[in-house]
PAKOL-351395 format. One record per residue (C-alpha): residue number from 1; residue in one letter; chain; x, y, z. Coordinates in steps of 0.2 Angstrom, whole numbers, always signed. Each point is the difference from the previous one (the first is absolute). Layout:
<rs>
+-----+----+----+-------+-------+-------+
!   i ! aa ! ch !     u !     v !     w !
+-----+----+----+-------+-------+-------+
! NUM !  a !  A !     X !     Y !     Z !
...
+-----+----+----+-------+-------+-------+
</rs>
This chain:
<rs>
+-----+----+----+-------+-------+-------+
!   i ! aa ! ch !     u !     v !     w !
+-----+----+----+-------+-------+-------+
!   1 !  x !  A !  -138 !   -71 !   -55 !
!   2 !  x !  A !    +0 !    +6 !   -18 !
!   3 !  x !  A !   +11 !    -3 !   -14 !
!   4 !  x !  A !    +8 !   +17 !    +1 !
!   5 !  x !  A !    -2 !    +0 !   +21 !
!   6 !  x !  A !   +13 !   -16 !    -1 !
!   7 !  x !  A !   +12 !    +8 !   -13 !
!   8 !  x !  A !    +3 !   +14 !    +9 !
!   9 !  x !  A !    +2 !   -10 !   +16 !
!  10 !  x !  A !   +12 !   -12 !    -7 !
!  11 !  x !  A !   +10 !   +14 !    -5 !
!  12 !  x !  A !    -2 !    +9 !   +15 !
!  13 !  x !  A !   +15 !    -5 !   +13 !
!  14 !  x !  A !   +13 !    +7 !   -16 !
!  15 !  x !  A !    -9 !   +14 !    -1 !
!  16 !  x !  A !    +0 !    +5 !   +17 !
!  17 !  x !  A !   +20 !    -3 !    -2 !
!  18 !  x !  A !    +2 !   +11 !   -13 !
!  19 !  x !  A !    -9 !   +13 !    +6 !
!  20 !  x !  A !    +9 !    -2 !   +20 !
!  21 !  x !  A !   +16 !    +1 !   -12 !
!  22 !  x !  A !    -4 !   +17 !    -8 !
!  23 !  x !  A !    -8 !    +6 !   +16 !
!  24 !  x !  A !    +7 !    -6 !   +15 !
!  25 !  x !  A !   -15 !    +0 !   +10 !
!  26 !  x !  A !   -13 !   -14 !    +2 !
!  27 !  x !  A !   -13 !   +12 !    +2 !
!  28 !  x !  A !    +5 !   +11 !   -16 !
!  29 !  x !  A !    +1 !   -16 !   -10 !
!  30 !  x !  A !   -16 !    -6 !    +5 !
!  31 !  x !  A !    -8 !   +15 !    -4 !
!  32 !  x !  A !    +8 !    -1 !   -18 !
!  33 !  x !  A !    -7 !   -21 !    -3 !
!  34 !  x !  A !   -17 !    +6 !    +6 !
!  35 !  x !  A !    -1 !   +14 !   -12 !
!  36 !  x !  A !    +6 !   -14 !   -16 !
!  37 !  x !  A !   -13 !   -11 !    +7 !
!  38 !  x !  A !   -12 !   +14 !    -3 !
!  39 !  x !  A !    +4 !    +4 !   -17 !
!  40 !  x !  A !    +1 !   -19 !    -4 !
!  41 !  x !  A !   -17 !    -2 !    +4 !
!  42 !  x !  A !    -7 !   +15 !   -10 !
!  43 !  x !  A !   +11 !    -6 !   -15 !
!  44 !  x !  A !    -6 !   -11 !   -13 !
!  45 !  x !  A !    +6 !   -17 !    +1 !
!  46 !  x !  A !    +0 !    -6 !   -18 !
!  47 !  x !  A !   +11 !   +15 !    -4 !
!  48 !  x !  A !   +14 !    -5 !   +11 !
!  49 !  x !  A !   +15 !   -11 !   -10 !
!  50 !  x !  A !    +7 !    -4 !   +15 !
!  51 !  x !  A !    -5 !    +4 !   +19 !
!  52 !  x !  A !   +17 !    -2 !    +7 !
!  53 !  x !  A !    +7 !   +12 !   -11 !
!  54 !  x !  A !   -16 !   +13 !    +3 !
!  55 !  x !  A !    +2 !    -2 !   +18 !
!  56 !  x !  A !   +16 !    -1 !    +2 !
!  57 !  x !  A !    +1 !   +18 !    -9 !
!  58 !  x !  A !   -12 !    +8 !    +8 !
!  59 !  x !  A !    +4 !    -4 !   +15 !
!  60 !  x !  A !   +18 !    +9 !    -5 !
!  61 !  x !  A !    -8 !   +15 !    -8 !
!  62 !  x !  A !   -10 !    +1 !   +17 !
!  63 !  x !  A !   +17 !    -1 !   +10 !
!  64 !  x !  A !    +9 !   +11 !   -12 !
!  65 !  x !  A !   -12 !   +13 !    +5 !
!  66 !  x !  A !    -4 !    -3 !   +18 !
!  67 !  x !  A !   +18 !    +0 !    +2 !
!  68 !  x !  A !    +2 !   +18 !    -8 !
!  69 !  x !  A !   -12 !    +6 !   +15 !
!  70 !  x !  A !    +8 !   -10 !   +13 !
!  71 !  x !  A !   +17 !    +7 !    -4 !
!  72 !  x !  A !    -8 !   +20 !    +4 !
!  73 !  x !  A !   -10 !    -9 !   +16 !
!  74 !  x !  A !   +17 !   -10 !    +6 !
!  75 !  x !  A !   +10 !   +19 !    -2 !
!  76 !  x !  A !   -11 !    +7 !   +14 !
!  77 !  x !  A !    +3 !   -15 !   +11 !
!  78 !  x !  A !    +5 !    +2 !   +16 !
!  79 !  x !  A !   +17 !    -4 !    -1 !
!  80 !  x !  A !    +6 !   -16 !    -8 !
!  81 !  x !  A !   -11 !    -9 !    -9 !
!  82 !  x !  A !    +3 !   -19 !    -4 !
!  83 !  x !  A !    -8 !   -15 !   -11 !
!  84 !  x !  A !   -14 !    -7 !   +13 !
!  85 !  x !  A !    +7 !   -18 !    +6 !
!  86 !  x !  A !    -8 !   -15 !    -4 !
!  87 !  x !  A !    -1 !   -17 !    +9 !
!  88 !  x !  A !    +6 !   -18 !    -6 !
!  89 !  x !  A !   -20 !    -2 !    +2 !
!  90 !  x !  A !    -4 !   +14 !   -11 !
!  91 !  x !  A !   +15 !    -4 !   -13 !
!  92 !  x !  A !    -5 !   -18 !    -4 !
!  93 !  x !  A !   -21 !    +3 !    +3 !
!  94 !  x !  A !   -11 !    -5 !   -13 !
!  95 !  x !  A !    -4 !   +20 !    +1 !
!  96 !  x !  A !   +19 !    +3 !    -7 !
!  97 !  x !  A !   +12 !   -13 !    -5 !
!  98 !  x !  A !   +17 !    +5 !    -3 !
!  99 !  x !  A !   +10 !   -11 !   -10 !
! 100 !  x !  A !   +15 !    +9 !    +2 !
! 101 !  x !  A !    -3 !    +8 !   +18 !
! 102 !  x !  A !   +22 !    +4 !    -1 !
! 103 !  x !  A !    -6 !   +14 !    -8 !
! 104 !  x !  A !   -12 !    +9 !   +11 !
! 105 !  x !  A !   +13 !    +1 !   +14 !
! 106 !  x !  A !    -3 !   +19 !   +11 !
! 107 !  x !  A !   +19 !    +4 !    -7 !
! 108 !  x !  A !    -5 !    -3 !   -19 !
! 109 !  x !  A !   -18 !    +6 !    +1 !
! 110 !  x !  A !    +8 !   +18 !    +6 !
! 111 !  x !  A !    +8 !    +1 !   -12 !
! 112 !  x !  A !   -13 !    +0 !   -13 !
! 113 !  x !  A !    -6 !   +14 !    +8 !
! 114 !  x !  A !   +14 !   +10 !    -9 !
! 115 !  x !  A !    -7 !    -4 !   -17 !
! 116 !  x !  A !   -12 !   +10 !   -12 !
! 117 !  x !  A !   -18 !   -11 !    +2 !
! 118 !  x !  A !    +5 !    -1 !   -20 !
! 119 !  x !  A !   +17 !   -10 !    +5 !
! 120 !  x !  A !    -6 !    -9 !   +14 !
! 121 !  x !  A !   -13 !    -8 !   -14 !
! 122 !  x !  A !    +9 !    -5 !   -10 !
! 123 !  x !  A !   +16 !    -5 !   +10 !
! 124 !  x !  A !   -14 !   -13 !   +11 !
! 125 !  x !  A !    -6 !    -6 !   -16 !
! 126 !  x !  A !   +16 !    -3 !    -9 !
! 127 !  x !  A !   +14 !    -6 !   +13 !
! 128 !  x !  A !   -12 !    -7 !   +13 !
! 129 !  x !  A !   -14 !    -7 !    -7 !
! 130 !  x !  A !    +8 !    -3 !   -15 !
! 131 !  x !  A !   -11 !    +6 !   -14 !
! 132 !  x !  A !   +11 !    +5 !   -18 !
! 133 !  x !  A !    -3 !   +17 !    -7 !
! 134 !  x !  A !   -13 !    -5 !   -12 !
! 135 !  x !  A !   -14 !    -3 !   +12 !
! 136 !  x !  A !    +7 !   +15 !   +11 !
! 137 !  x !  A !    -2 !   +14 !   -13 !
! 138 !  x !  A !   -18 !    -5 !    -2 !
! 139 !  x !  A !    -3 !    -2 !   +21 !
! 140 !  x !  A !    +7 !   +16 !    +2 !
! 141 !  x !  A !    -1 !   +10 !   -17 !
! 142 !  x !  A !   +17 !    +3 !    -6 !
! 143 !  x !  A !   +11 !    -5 !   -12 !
! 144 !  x !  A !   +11 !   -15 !    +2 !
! 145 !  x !  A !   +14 !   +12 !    -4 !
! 146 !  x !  A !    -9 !   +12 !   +14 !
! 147 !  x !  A !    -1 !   -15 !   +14 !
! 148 !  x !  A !   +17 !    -6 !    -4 !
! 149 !  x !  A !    +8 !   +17 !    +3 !
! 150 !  x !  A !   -10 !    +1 !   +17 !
! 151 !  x !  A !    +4 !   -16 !    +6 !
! 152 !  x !  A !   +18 !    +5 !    -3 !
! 153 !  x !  A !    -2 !   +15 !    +7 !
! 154 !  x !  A !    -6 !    -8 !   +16 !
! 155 !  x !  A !   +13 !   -13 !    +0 !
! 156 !  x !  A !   +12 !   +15 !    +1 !
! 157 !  x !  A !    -9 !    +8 !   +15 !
! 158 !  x !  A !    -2 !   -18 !   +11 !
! 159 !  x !  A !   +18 !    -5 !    -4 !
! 160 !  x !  A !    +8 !   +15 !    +6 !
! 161 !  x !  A !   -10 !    -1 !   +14 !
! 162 !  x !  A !    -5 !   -19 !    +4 !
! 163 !  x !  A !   +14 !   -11 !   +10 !
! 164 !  x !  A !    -2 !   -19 !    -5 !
! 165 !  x !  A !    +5 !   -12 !   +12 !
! 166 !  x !  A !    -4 !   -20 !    +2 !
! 167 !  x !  A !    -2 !    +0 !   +19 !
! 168 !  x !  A !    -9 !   -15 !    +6 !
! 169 !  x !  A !   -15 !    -1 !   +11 !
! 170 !  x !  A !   +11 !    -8 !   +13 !
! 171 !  x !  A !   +12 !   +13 !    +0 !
! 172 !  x !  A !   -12 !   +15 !    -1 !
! 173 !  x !  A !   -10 !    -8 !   +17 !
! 174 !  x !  A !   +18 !    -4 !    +9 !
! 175 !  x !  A !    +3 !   +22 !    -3 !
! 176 !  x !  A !   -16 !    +4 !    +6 !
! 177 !  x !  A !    +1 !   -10 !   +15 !
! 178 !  x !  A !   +17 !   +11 !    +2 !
! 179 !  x !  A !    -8 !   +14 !    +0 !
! 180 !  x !  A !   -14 !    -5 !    +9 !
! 181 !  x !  A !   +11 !    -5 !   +16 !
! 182 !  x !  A !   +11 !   +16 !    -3 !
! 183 !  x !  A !   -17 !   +11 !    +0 !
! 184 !  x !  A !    -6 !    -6 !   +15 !
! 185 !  x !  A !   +16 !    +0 !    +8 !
! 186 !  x !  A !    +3 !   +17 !    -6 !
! 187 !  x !  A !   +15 !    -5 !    -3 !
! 188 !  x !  A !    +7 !   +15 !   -12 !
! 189 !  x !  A !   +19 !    -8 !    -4 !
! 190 !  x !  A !   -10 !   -17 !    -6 !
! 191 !  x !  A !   -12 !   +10 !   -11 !
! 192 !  x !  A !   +13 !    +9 !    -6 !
! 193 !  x !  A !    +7 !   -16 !    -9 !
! 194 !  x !  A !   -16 !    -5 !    -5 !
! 195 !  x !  A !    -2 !   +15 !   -11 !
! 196 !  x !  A !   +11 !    +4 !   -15 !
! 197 !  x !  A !    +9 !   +19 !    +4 !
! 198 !  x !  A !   -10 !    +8 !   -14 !
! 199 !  x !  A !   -16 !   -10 !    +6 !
! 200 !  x !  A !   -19 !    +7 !    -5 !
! 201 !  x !  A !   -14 !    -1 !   +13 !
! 202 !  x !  A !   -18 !    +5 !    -5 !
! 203 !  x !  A !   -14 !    +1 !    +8 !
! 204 !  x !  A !   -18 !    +2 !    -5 !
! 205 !  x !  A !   -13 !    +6 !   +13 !
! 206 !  x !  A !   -11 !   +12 !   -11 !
! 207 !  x !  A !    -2 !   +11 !   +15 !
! 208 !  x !  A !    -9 !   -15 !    +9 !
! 209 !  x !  A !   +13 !    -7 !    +8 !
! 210 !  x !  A !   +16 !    +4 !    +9 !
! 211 !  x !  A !   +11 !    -2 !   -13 !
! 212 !  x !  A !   +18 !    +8 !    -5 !
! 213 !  x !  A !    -6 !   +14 !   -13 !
! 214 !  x !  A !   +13 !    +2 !   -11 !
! 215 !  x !  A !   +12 !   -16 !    -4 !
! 216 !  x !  A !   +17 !    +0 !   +13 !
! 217 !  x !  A !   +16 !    -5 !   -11 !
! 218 !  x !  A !   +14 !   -10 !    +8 !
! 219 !  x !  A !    +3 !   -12 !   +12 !
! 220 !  x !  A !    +5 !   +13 !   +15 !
! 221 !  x !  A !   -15 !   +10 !    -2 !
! 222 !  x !  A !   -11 !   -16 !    -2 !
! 223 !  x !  A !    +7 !    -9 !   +15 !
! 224 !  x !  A !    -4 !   +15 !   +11 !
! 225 !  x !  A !   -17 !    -2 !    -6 !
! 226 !  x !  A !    -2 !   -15 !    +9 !
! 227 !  x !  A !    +8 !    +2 !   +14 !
! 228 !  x !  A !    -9 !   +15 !    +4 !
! 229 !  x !  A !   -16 !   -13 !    -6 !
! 230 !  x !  A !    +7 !   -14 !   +14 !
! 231 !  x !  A !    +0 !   +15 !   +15 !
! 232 !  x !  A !   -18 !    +5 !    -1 !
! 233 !  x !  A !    -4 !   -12 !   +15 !
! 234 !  x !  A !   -20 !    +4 !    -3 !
! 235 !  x !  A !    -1 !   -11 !   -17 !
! 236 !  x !  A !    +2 !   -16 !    +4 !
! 237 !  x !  A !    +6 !    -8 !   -18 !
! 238 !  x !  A !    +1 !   -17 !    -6 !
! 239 !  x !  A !    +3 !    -4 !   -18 !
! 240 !  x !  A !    +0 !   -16 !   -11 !
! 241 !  x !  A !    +6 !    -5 !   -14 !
! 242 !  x !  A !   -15 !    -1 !   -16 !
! 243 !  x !  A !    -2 !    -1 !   -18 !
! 244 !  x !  A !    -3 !   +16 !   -11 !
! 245 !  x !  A !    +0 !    +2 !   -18 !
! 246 !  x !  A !    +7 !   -18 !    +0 !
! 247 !  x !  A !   +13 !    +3 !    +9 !
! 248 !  x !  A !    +5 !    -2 !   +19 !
! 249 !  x !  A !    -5 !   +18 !   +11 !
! 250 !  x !  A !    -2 !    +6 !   +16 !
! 251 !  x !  A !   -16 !    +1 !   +10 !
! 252 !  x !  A !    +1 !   +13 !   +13 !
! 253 !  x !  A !   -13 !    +2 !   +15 !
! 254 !  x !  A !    +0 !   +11 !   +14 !
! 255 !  x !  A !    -8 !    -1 !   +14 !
! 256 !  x !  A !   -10 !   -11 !    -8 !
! 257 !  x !  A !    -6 !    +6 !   -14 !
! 258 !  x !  A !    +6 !    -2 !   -19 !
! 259 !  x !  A !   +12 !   +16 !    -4 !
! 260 !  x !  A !   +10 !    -6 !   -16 !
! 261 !  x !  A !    +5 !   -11 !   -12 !
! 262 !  x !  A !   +18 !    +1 !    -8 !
! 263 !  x !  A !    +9 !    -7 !   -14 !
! 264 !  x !  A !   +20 !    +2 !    -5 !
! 265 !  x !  A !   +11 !    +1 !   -15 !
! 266 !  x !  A !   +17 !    -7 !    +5 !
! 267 !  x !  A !   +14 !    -9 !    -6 !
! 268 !  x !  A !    +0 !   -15 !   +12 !
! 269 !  x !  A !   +12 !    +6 !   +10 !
! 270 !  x !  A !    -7 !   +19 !    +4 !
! 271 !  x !  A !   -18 !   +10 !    -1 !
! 272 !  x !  A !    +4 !   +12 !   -14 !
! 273 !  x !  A !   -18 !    +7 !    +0 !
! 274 !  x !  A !   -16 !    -1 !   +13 !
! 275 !  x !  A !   -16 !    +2 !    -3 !
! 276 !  x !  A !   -17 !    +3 !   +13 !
! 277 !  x !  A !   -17 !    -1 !    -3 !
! 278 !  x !  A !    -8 !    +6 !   +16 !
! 279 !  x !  A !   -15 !   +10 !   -10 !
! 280 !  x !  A !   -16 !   -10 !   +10 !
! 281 !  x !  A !    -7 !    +2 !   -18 !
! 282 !  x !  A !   +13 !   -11 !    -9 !
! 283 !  x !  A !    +1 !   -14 !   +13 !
! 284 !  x !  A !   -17 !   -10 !    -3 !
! 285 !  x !  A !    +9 !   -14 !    -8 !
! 286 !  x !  A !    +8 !    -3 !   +17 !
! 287 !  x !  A !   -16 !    +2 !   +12 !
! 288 !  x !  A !    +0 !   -18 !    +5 !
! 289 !  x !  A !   +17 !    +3 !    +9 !
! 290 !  x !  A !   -11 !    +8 !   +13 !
! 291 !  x !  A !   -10 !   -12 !    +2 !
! 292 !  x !  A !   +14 !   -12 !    +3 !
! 293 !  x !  A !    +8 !   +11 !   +12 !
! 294 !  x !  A !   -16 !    +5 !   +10 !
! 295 !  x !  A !    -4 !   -20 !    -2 !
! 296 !  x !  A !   +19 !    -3 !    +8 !
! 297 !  x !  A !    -2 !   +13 !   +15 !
! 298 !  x !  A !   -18 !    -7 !    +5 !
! 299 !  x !  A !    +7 !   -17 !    +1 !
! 300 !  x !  A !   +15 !    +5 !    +8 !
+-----+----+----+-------+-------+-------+
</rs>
């Protein structure tokens, strides 16, 4: 391995994470470092001040604009679309390590999706990987006066939107496991507890999946949900408690076979908003759990 082979690889797990950050999708982000990686190698070396900085920019030039494409793609979707999941194997492999995997969480990486690719830049580069405005106007080709405006600006749009709570991962599995008795009970008075009354529940399928295909707001109309989930006697379910985005999930199976994964925003106490992945597309990270279930029911 050359000398620029082994920059770029050093440099490659926070690139990846930068580039999952402003696109939500391993896919898309991987797309974006192998397109750097190209024009890193047809670049001249010597002219290059610092390859951290380079990369690092063009990587978020190459988001900036992939984004702007993915935002007309994701707006003929088939119903919700959501941030592709992600593993704990995926979040802290030497393919992409997360430092600070609290903020990739399903709830916080949706709502990115409500910024400009503009915002969203400028937003992950100041407040979560921490970079002052200087080095920012020149990654992204603004003004300091320019970046500081947006990243106000998308402050403003998260705030308004973003609950914060410090819920503990004990906590968060001990709701879960609530819900996941009260679902396969379909037990409709319990998951109305579980839920908060003005409750969110979205579900992405992209026409590939059963899946709800538009989001189902409070806990009545949620509840029903799954209890008319519990009656379908043909799918057999079992569900287990996981880890998505760095956070504690659910894993659901039927009949067998991997259908979804599922995260929460809650307050400890109540779910507040839930969120499926059941597009087959988006669920790679998560393969292995087949495996681990085929393995179980062979042994069994």
């Amino acid at each position: 391995m050359n000398s620029k082979d082994q920059a770029f690889a050093t440099l490659r797990p926070r690139l990846m994470a930068t580039a999952y950050r402003m696109l939500g999708t391993r896919s898309d982000a991987e797309d974006v470092v192998h397109d750097a990686w190209l024009r890193w190698h047809a670049t001249d070396h010597e002219q290059v001040q610092s390859t951290e900085a380079w990369l690092k920019t063009t990587v978020m030039r190459l988001s900036i604009d992939r984004l702007r494409r993915a935002k007309i793609e994701r707006n003929k979707y088939f119903g919700p679309w959501l941030p592709e999941p992600l593993s704990d194997a995926d979040l802290h492999s030497p393919d992409m390590a997360l430092e600070r995997d609290e903020d990739v969480s399903i709830a916080f990486m949706n709502l990115l999706e409500t910024l400009s690719p503009e915002e969203r830049a400028v937003f992950v580069l100041h407040d979560i990987l921490d970079d002052d405005y200087v080095d920012i106007a020149e990654t992204v080709g603004k003004s300091q006066a320019a970046c500081r405006q947006m990243v106000h600006r998308a402050r403003e749009k998260l705030t308004s939107k973003r609950r914060r709570y410090l819920v503990d991962d004990a906590t968060r599995t001990r709701l879960l496991e609530r819900f996941i008795e009260a679902a396969n009970r379909g037990d409709r008075e319990e998951l109305m507890k579980i839920f908060s009354t003005d409750a969110v529940m979205t579900s992405d399928g992209g026409g590939k999946a059963i899946a709800v295909q538009r989001p189902l707001v409070g806990a009545e109309r949620i509840s029903w949900l799954w209890f008319a989930v519990s009656r379908r006697a043909q799918l057999l379910a079992e569900r287990r408690i996981v880890r998505v985005n760095g956070e504690p999930a659910i894993a659901s199976f039927y009949n067998g076979r991997l259908h979804s994964v599922a995260t929460v925003d809650t307050d400890g106490e109540c779910i507040r908003a839930f969120y499926t992945i059941a597009n087959p597309d988006k669920l790679r990270a998560f393969q292995n759990l087949v495996t681990q279930t085929e393995s179980a029911t062979s042994s069994g």
